[in-house]
C-alpha positions in Angstrom: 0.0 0.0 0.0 2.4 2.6 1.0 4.7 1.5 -2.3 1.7 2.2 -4.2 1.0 5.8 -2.8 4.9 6.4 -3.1 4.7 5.8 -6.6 2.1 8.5 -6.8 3.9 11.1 -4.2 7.2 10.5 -5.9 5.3 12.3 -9.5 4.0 14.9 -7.9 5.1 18.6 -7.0 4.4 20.0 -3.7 0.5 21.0 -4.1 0.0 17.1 -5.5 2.2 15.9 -2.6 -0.2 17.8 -0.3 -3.3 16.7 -2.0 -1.8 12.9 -1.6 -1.1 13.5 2.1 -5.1 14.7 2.2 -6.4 12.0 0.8 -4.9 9.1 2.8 -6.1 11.5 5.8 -9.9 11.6 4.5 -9.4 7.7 3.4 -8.1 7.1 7.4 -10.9 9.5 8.2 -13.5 7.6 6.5 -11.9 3.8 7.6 -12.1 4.5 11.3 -15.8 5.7 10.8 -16.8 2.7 8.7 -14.9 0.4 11.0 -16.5 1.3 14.2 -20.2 2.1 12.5 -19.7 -1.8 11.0 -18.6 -3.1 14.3 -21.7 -1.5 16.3 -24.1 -2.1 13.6 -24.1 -5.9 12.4 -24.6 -7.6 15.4 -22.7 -10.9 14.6 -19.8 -11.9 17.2 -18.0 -15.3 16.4 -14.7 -16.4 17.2 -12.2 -17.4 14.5 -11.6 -20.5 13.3 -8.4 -20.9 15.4 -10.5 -20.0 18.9 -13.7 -22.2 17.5 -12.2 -25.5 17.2 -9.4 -27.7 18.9 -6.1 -29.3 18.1 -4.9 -27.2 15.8 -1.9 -25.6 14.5 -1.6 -22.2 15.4 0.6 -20.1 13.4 1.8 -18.2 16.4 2.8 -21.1 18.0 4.9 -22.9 15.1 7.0 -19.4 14.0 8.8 -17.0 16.5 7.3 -14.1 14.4 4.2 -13.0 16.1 1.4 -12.9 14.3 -2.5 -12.2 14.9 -3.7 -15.8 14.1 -6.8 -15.4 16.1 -10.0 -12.8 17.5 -12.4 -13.2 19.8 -14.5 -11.3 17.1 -13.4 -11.5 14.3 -16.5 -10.3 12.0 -16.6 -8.5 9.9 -13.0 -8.3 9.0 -11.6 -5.1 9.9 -8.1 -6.2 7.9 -10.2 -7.0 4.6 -12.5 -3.9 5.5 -9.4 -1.1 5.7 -8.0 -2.6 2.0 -10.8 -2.2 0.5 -11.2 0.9 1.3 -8.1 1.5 0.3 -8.7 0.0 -2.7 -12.0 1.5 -3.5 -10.2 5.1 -2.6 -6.8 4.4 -5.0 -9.7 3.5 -7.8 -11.8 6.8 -7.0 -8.8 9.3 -7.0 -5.5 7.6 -9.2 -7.3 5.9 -11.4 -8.3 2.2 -12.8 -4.9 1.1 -12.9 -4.2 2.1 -9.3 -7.4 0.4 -8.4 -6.9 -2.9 -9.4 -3.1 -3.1 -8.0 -4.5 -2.1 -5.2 -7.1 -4.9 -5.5 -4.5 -7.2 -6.1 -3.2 -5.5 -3.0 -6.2 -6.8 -0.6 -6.2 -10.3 -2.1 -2.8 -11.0 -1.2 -3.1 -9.5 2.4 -6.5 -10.7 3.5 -7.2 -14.2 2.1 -3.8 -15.3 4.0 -5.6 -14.0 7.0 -8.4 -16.8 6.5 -5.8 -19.5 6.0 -4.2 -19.2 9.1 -7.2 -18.9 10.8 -7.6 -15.3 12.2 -11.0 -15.0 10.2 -14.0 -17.1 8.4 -13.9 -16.6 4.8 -17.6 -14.9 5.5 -15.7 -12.5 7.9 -14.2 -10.9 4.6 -16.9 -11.6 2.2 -20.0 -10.7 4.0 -18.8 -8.9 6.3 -16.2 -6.2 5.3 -18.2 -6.8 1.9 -21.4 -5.4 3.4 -19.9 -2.5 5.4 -17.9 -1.3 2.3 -20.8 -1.4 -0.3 -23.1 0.1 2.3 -21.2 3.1 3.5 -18.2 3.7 0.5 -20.8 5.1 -1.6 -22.1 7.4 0.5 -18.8 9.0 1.2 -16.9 8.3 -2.7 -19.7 8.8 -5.4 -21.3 11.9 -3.4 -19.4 15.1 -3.4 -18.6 14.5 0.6 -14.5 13.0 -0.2 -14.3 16.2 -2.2 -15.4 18.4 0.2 -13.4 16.9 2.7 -10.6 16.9 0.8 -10.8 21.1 0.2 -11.9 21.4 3.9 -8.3 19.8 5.1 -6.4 21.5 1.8 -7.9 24.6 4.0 -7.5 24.1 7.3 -4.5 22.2 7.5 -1.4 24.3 8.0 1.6 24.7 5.0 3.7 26.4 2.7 2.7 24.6 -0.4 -1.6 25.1 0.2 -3.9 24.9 -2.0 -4.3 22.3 -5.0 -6.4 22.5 -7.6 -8.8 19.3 -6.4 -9.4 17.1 -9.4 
């Protein structure tokens, strides 16, 4: 992800680096609202797969690196959720091409998350799937993002202020 927006920052003079800088603060803006709304809203709480049953192996357990291999509620998956939205924002504001890498992006980052265990392949699907078609609209094909966007380039202290916002 962070390659990704380099590329991007790494083109750009300093009004586009600004206007970069912006819109990864609207898109963390926008994931922390969605996350928490999603969390309060779908009443589901499961365990995953690596709490629900017994004698397994636990990929925490078998490598020294720690890793999150398990939640005590683990739907809908906030990991899936936040890379989409990523995704879903690299589409909106770099374009098609940036979209789909970052698609690429969430496949190879979530789905390794239901193989160890951490989450049900419904946790992903269904659930970040839900929150993300239900509340992504209302914030990237109405003029909020944008408005957003020119409310930070405003506020927001700097030298190199105001973009033109595309």
């Amino acid at each position: 992800m962070g390659m990704l927006m380099l590329s991007f920052w790494l083109k750009e003079n300093a009004p586009g680096r600004r206007r970069i800088v912006i819109i990864g603060l609207v898109m963390l803006l926008t994931a922390v609202v969605l996350n928490q709304l999603g969390q309060a809203l779908i009443p589901v709480k499961r365990a995953s797969p690596t709490l629900t049953f017994t004698n397994i192996n636990r990929v925490s357990e078998l490598l020294s690196v720690p890793t999150k291999d398990a939640s005590r509620d683990s739907f809908p998956g906030d990991h899936g959720m936040m890379l989409l939205i990523f995704s879903a924002f690299m589409w909106r504001y770099f374009g098609k091409v940036a979209g789909l890498i970052a698609l690429i992006i969430f496949v190879v980052f979530a789905f390794p998350r239901v193989m160890i265990g951490a989450h049900w392949f419904t946790d992903i699907i269904v659930g970040s799937m839900t929150v993300i078609l239900i509340g992504l609209p209302w914030v990237l094909l109405t003029p909020l993002s944008d408005r957003l966007i020119t409310f930070f380039d405003k506020s927001l202290p700097g030298k190199n202020k105001h973009f033109q916002n595309k």
